[in-house]
C-alpha positions in Angstrom: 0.0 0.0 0.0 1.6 3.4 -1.0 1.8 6.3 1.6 -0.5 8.8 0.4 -3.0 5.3 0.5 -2.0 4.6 4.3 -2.4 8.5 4.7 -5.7 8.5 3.2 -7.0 5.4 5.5 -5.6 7.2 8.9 -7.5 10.7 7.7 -10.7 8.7 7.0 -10.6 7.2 10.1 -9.5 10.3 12.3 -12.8 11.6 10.7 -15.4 8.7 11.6 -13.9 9.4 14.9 -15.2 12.8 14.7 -11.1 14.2 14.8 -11.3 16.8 12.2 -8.3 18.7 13.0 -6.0 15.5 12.4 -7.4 14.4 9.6 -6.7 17.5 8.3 -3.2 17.2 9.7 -3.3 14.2 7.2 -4.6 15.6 4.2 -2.1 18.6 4.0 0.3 15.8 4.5 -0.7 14.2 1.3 -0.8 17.6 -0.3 3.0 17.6 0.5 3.5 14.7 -1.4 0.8 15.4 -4.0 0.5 18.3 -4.7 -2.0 17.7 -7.5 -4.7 15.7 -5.4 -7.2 18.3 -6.0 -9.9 15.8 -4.3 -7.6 15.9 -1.3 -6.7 19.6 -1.6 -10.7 20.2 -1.9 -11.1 17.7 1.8 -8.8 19.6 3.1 -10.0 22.8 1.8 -13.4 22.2 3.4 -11.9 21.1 6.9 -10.2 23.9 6.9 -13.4 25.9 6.9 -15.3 23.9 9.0 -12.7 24.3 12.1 -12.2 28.1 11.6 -8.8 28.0 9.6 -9.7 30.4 7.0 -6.5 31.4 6.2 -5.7 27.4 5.3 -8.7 27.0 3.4 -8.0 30.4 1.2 -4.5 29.3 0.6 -5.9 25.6 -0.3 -8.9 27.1 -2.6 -6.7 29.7 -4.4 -4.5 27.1 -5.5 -7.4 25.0 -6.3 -8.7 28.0 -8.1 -5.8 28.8 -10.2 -5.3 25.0 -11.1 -9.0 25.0 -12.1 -8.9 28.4 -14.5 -6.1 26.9 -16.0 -7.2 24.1 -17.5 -10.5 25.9 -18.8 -13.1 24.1 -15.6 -15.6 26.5 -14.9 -18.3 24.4 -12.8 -15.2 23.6 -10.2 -13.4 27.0 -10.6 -16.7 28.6 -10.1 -17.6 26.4 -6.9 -14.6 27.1 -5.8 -14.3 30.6 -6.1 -17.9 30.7 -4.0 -15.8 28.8 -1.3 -13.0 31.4 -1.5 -15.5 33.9 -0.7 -16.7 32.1 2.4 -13.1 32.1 3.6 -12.2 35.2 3.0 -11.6 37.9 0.7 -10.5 36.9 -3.2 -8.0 38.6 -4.4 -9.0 41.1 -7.2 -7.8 38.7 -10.2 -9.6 35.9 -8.6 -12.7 38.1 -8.8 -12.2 39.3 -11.9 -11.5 35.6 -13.6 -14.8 34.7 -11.8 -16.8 37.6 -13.7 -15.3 36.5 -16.9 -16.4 32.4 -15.7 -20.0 34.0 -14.8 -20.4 36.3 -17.4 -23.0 33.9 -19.7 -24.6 31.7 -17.3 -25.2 34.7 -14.7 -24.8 38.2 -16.4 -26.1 40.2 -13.1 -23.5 38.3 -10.9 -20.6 39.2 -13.4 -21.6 42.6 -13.4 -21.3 42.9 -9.8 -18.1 41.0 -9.6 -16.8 43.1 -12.7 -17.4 46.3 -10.7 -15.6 44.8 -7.6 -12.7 43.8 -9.7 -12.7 47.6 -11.4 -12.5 49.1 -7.7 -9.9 46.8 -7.0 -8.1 47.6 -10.3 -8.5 51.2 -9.9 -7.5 51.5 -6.1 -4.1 49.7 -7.2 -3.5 51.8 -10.0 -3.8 49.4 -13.1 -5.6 51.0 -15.4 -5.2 48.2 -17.9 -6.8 45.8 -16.4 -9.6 48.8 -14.9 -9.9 49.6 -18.4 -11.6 46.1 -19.6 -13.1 45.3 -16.5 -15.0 48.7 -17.2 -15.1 47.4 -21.2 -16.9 44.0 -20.0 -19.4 46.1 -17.5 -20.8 48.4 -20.2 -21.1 45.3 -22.6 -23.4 43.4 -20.0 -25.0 46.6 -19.2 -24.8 49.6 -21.3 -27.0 51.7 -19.3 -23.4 52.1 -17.4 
């Protein structure tokens, strides 16, 4: 049996004996070893939240996140990006590659991230990136 398999076994049972915070002691553990495991990243992701650790779980979705964008999976990057939320505040590229995920399935919610991703882009002073996000705004709503 290979380690991340034993790993796996020991965080299952740490959970059926309602020890979350070892399990997820295990799960990062993996993580260490796979970094890839984006079913054990997403575990450990959701741990993370459940026992307070926000911080853990927004470093764990954002790399989640940015895996997901990557290869072009919007359902996951968007469910994951709803997650980030709950954890904390996305960063304002986050928020903006959200809008852009949103922007045909759910045009009001892209608008609204759009404009958080413009007062982001604006109070940072890159006015290229301002510049589209305000581009993509009036497109969804030209009464802007």
């Amino acid at each position: 049996m290979s380690e991340i398999a034993k790993r796996l076994e020991k965080a299952d049972k740490y959970l059926q004996k309602s020890r979350p915070d070892l399990a997820l002691q295990e799960f990062l553990g993996i993580l260490q070893e796979d970094p890839g495991n984006e079913r054990v990243r997403l575990t450990a992701a959701d741990l993370s939240l459940s026992l307070g650790k926000n911080s853990e779980a927004a470093k764990l979705l954002t790399e989640l996140f940015e895996r997901q964008t990557a290869v072009g999976d919007a359902p996951r990057a968007i469910a994951s990006y709803k997650k980030l939320l709950r954890a904390g505040t996305p960063a304002v590229d986050q928020t903006f590659r959200y809008a852009q995920l949103v922007e045909r399935a759910n045009p009001r919610e892209a608008v609204e991230s759009y404009r958080q991703a413009l007062q982001g882009f604006t109070s940072a002073n890159r006015k290229t990136e301002a510049l589209f996000a305000r581009r993509r705004l009036i497109a969804l709503d030209p009464s802007l």
